[in-house]
N, CA, C and O of each residue as an XYZ file, in Angstrom:
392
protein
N     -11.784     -3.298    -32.508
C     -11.836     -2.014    -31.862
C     -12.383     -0.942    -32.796
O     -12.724      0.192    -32.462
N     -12.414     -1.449    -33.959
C     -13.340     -0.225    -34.983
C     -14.922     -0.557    -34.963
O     -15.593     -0.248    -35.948
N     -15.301     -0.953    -34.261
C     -17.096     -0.846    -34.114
C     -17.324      0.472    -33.613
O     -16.614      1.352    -33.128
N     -18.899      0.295    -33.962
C     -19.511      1.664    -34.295
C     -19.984      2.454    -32.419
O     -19.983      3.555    -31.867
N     -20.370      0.807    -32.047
C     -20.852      0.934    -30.476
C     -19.410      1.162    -29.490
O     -18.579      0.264    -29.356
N     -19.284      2.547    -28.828
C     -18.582      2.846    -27.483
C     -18.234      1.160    -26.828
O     -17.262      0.406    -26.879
N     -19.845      1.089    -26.116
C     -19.717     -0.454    -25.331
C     -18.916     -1.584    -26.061
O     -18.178     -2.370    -25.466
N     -19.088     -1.584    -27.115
C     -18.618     -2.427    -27.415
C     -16.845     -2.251    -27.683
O     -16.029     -3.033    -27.196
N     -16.620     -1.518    -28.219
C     -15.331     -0.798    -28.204
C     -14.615     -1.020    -26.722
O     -13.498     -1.526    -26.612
N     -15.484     -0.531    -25.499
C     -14.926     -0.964    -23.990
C     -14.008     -1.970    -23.877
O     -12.870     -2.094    -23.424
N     -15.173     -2.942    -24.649
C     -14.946     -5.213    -23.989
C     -13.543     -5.435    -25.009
O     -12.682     -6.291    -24.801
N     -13.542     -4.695    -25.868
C     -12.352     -4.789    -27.261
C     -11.406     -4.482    -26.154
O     -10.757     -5.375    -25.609
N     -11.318     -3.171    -25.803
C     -10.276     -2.872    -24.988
C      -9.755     -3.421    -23.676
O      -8.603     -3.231    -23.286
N     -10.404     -3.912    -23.210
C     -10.479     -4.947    -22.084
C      -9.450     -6.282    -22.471
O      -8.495     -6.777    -21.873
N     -10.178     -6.633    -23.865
C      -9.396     -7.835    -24.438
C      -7.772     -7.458    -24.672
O      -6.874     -8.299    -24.699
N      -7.572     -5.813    -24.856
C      -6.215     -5.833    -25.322
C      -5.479     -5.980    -24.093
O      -4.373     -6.513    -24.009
N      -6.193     -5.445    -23.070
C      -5.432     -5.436    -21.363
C      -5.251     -6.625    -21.220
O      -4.185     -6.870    -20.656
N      -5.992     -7.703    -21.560
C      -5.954     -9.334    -20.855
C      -5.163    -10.084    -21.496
O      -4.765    -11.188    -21.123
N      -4.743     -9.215    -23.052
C      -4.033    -10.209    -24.009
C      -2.492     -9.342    -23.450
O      -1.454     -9.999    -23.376
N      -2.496     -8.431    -23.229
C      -1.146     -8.153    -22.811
C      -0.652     -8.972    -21.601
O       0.403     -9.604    -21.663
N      -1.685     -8.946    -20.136
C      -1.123     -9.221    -19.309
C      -1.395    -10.806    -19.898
O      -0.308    -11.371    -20.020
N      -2.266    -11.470    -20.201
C      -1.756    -12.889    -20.577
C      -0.450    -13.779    -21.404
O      -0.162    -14.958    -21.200
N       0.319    -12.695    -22.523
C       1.212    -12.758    -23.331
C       2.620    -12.163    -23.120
O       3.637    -12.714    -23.544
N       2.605    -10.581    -22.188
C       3.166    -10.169    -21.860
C       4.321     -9.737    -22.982
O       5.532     -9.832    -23.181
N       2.918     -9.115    -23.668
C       3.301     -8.646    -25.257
C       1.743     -8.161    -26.182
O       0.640     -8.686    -26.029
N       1.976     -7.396    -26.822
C       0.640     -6.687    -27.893
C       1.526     -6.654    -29.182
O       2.719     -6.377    -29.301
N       0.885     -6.905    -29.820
C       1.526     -6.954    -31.605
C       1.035     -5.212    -31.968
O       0.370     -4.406    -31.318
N       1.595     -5.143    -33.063
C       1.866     -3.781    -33.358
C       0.660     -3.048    -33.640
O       0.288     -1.961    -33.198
N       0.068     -3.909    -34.529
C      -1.800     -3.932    -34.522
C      -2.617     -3.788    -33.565
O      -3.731     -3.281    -33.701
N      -2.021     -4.335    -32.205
C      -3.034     -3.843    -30.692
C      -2.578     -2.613    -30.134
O      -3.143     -2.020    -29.215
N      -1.452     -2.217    -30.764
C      -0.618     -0.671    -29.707
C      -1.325      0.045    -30.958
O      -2.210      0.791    -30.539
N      -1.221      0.063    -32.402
C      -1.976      0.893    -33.129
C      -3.025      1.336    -32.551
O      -3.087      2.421    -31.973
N      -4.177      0.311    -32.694
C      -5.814      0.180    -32.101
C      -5.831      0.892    -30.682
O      -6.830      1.541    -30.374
N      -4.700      0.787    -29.761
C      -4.726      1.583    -28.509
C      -4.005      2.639    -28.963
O      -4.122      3.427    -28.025
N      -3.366      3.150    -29.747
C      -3.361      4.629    -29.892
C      -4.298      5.837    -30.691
O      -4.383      7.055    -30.535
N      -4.918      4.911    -31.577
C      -5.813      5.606    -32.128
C      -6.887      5.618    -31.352
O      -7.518      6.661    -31.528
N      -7.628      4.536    -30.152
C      -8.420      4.970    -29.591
C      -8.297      6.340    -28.251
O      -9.108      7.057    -27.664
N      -6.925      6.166    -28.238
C      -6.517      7.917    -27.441
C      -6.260      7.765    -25.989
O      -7.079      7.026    -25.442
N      -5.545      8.154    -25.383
C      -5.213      7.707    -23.778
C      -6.176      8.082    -22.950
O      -5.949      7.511    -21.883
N      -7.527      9.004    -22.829
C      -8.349      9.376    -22.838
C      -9.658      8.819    -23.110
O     -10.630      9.242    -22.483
N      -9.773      7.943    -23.952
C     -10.581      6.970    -24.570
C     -10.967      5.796    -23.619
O     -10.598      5.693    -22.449
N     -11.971      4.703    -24.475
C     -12.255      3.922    -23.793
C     -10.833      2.538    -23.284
O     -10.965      1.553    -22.558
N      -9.666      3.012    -23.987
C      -8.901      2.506    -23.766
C      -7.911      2.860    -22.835
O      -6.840      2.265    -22.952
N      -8.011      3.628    -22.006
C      -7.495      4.346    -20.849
C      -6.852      3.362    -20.225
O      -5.628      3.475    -20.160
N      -7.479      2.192    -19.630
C      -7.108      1.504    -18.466
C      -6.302      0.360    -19.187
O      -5.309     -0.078    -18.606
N      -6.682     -0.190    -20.497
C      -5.355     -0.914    -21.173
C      -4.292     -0.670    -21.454
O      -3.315     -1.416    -21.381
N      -4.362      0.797    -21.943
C      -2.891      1.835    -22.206
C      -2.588      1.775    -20.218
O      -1.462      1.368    -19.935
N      -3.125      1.992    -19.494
C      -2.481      2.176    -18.028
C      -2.015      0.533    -17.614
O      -0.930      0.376    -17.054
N      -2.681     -0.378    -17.847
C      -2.281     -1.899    -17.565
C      -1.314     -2.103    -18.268
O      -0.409     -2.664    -17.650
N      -0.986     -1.781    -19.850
C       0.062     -2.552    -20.805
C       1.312     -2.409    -20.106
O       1.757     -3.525    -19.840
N       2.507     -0.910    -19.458
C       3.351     -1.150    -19.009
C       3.690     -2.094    -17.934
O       4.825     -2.504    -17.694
N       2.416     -2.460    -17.193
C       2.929     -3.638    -16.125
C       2.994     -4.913    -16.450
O       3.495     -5.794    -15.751
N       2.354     -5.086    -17.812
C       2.809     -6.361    -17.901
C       3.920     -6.808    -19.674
O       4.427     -7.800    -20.197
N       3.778     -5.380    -19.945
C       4.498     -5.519    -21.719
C       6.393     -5.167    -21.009
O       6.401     -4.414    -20.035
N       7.094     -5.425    -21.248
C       8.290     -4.722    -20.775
C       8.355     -3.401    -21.682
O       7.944     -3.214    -22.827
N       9.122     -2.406    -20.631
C       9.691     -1.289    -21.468
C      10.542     -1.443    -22.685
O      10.517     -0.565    -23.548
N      11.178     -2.340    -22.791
C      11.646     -2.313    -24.165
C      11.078     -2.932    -25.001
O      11.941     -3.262    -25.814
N       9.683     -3.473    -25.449
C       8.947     -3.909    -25.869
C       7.815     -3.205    -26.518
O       7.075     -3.549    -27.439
N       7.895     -1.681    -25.496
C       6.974     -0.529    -25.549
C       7.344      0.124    -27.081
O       8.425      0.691    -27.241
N       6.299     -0.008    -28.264
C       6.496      1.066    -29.194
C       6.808      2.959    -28.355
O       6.310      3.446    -27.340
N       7.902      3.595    -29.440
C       8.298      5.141    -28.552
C       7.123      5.653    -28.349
O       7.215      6.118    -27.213
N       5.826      5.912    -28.826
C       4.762      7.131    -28.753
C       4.606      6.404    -27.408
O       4.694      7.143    -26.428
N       4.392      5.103    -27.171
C       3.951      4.519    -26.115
C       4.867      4.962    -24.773
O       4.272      5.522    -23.852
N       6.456      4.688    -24.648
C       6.966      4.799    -23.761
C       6.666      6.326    -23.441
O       6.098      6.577    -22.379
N       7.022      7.378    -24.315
C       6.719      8.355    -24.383
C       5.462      8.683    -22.868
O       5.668      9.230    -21.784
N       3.920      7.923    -23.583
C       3.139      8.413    -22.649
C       3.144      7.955    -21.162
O       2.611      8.618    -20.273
N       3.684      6.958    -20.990
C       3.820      6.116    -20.427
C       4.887      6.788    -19.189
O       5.036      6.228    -18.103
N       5.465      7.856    -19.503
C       7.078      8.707    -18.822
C       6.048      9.512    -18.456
O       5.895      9.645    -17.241
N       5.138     10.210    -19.335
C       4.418     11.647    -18.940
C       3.929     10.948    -17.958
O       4.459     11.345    -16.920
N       2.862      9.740    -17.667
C       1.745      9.656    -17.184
C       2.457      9.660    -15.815
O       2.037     10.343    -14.882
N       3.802      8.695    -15.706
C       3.844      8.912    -13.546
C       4.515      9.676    -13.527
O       5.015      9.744    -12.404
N       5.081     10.776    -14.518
C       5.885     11.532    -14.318
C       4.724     12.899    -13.485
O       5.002     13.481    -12.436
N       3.449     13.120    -14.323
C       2.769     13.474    -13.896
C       2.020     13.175    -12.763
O       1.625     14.137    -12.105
N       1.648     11.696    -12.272
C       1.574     11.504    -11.085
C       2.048     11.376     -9.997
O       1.389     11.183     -8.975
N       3.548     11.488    -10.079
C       4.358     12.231     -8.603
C       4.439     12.877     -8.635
O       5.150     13.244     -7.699
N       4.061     13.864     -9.405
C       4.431     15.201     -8.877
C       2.720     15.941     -8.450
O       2.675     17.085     -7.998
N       1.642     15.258     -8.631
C       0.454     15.470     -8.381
C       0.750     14.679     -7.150
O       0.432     15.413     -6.214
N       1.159     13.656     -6.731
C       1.329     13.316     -5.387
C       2.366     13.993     -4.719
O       1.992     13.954     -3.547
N       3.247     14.483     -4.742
C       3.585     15.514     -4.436
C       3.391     16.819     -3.870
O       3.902     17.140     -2.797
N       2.582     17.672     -4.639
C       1.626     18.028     -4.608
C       0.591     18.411     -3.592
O       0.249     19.420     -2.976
N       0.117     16.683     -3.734
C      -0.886     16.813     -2.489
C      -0.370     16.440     -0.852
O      -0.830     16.636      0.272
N       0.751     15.845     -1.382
C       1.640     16.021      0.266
C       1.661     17.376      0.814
O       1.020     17.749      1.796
N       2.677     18.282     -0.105
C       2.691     19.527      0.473
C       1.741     19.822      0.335
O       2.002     21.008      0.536
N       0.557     19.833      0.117
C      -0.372     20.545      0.589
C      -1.177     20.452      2.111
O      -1.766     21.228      2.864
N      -0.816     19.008      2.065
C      -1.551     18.535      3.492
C      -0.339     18.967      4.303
O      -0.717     19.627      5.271
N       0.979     18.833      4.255
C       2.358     19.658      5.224
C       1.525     21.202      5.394
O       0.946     21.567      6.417
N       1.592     21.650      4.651
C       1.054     23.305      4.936
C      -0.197     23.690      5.634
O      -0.515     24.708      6.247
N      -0.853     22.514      5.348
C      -2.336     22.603      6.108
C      -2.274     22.328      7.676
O      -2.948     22.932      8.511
N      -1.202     21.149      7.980
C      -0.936     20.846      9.193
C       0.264     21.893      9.845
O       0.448     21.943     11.061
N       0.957     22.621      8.991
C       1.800     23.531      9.980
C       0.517     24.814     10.228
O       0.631     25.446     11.278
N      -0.289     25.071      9.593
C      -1.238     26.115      9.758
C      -2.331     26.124     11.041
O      -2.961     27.036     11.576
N      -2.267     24.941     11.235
C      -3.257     24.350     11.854
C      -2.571     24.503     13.817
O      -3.003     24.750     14.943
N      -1.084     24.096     13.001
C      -0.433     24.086     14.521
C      -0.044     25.376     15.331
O       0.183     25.612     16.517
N      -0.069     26.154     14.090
C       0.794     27.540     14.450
C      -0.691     28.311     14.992
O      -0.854     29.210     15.818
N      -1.550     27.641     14.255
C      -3.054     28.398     15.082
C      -3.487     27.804     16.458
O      -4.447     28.088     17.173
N      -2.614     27.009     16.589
C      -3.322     26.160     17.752
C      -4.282     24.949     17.696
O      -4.643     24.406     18.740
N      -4.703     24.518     16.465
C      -5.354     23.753     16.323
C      -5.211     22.547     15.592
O      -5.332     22.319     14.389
N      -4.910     21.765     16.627
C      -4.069     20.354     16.971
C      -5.146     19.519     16.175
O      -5.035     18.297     16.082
């Protein structure tokens, strides 16, 4: 995961997603390599795959950590967009337009 090429960096990260869900475990050396490449990074979708297949207590803390923000942040963005569509549909009704 320290090459110079992005692309190539990708297929690295790919490998850490496949070695988790294949092992259902990352050594301390693959959660390093996925934190230094950044949750943001090309490692986005391995850091998002590792909790479904690493157990939570297995999770290094920075990890569980992001791992709380990330659906903590996505229910409440789904959330969110519920009430928003509730408000759109009482607006809609109270105007008459079914």
């Amino acid at each position: 995961m320290n090459l110079p090429d992005p692309g190539e960096r990708g297929y690295a990260c790919t490998a850490v997603g496949t070695a988790a869900r294949l092992n259902g475990r990352l050594t301390p050396e693959l959660f390093a390599a996925l934190r230094a490449e950044g949750p943001d990074g090309r490692a986005e979708d391995a850091g998002d795959d590792t909790p479904t297949f690493v157990p939570y207590r297995d999770l290094p803390p920075w990890f569980r950590r992001r791992w709380v923000h990330a659906v903590v942040c996505g229910r409440l963005e789904n959330w969110r967009a519920s009430t928003a569509d509730v408000i759109e549909g009482g607006r809609r009704t109270l105007r008459g337009r079914h």
